[in-house]
Structures are given as C-alpha cells and as structure tokens.
LUMLUMMAR-362173 format. One line per 5 residues: for each residue x, y, z of C-alpha. Coordinates in nm, 2 decimals, padded with zeros to 4 digits. Layout:
! residues N
X/Y/Z | ...
! end
This chain:
! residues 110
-00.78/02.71/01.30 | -01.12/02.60/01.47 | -01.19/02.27/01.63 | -01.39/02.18/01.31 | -01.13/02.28/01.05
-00.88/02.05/01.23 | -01.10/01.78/01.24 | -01.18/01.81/00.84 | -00.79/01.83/00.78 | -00.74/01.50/00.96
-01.02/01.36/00.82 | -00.87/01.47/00.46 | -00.48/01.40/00.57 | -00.55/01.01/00.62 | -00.82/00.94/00.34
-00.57/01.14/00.07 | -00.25/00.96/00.23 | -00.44/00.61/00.21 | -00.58/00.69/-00.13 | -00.21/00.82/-00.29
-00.08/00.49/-00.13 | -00.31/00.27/-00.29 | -00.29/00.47/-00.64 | 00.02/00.67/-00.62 | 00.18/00.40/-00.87
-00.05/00.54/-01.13 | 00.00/00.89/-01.06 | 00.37/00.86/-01.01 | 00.56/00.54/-01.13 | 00.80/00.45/-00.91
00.80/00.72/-00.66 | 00.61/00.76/-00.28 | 00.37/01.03/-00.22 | 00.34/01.14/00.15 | 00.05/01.36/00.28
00.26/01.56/00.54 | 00.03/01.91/00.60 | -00.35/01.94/00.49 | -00.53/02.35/00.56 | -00.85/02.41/00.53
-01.04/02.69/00.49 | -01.28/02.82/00.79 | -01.60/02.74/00.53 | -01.46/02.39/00.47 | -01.47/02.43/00.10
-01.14/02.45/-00.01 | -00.83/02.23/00.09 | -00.43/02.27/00.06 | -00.26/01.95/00.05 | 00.10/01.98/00.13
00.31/01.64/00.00 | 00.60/01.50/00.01 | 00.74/01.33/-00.31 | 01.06/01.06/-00.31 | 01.28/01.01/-00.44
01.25/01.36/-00.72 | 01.45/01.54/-00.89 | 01.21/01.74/-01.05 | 00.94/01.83/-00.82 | 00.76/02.10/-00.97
00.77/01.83/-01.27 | 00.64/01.55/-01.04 | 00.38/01.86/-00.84 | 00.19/01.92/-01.25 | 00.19/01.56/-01.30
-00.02/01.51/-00.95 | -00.20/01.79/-00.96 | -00.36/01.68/-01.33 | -00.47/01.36/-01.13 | -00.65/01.63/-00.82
-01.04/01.54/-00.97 | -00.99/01.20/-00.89 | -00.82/01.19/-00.60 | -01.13/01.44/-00.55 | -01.39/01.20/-00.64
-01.21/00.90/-00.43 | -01.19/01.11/-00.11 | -01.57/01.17/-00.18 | -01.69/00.82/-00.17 | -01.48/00.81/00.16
-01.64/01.12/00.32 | -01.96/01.11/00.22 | -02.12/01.00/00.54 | -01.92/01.27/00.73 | -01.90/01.59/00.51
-02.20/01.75/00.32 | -01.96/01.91/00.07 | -01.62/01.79/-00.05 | -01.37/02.00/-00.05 | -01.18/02.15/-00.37
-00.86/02.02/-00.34 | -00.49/02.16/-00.43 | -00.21/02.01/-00.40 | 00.17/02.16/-00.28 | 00.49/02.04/-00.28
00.61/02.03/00.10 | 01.02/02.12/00.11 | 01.11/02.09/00.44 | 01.23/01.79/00.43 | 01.48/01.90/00.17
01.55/02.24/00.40 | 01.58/02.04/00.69 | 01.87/01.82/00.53 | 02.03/02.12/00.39 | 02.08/02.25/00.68
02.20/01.89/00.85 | 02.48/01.89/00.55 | 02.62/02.26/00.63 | 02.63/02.19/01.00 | 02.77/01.83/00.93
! end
C-alpha cells in the first residue's frame, strides 16, 4: 500500500470510528461499533471498512443492518473530508473476526 493510500485509510479509519460513535445508537441499538481495519484501493475510490461489533450474536445480522446505513455514513464522512479528498470514497463495510479467533484460541489453550 502507498504512502497516500495509508494516509486516506487513516484519514477514513478515525472520521468513520468518530462518526459510528456519535450515530452507532441509531444504526445499532444498544451495541458498540469499532473501526478496527480500513483498505483502500491504489485509485482512492473504493474503501473496505473492517468493524468490530459488541456484544453480537448475530453478526452477519448486525453486518446487513450497518451496511443499509453505508450512504450515510458516506455522506457524513464527506462533509468531514471535503477539504482533504476531491472524491469520497465508495464505502463497504466487513465484519472483522479476529477478535472472536483470537479468544477461541485463548479458551483451547486456557
């Protein structure tokens, strides 16, 4: 990934965290969204937004229900970006398990 394409995915990784913090509530009721991972690609038009949902039980479930709310968060990352970015980038979001890997594995070696 270039210098520039890091950059962007900062750039995208805080606004997106601070925006699902302040309107996660609507989006999810009574769960916490975390930006952990944001790729973009080399032309800076397209974005994969990795997150972190808690407490789920459902997360593919939780993942639709977010991802029907992706123009928004779209349009609220543009008024943020606009005085860095020409272009705002498409946005997608993933569900990020490696948390949950990382405490499957904790329970068969514990």
């Amino acid at each position: 990934m270039s210098i520039r394409q890091e950059k962007v995915a900062s750039l995208i990784r805080r606004d997106v965290g601070e925006i699902l913090q302040q309107n996660g509530s609507n989006f999810l009721p009574g769960k916490m969204i975390t930006v952990t991972v944001v790729r973009v690609s080399p032309d800076l038009g397209f974005g994969k937004i990795f997150v972190s949902i808690f407490p789920t039980q459902e997360p593919k479930e939780d993942l639709e229900k977010l991802r029907s709310h992706a123009s928004e968060v779209r349009h609220e990352l543009g008024k943020r970006v606009k005085h860095q970015l020409r272009i705002v980038p498409e946005i997608a979001f993933f569900y990020d398990d490696s948390l949950d890997y990382a405490e499957r594995i904790n329970d068969l070696l514990g």
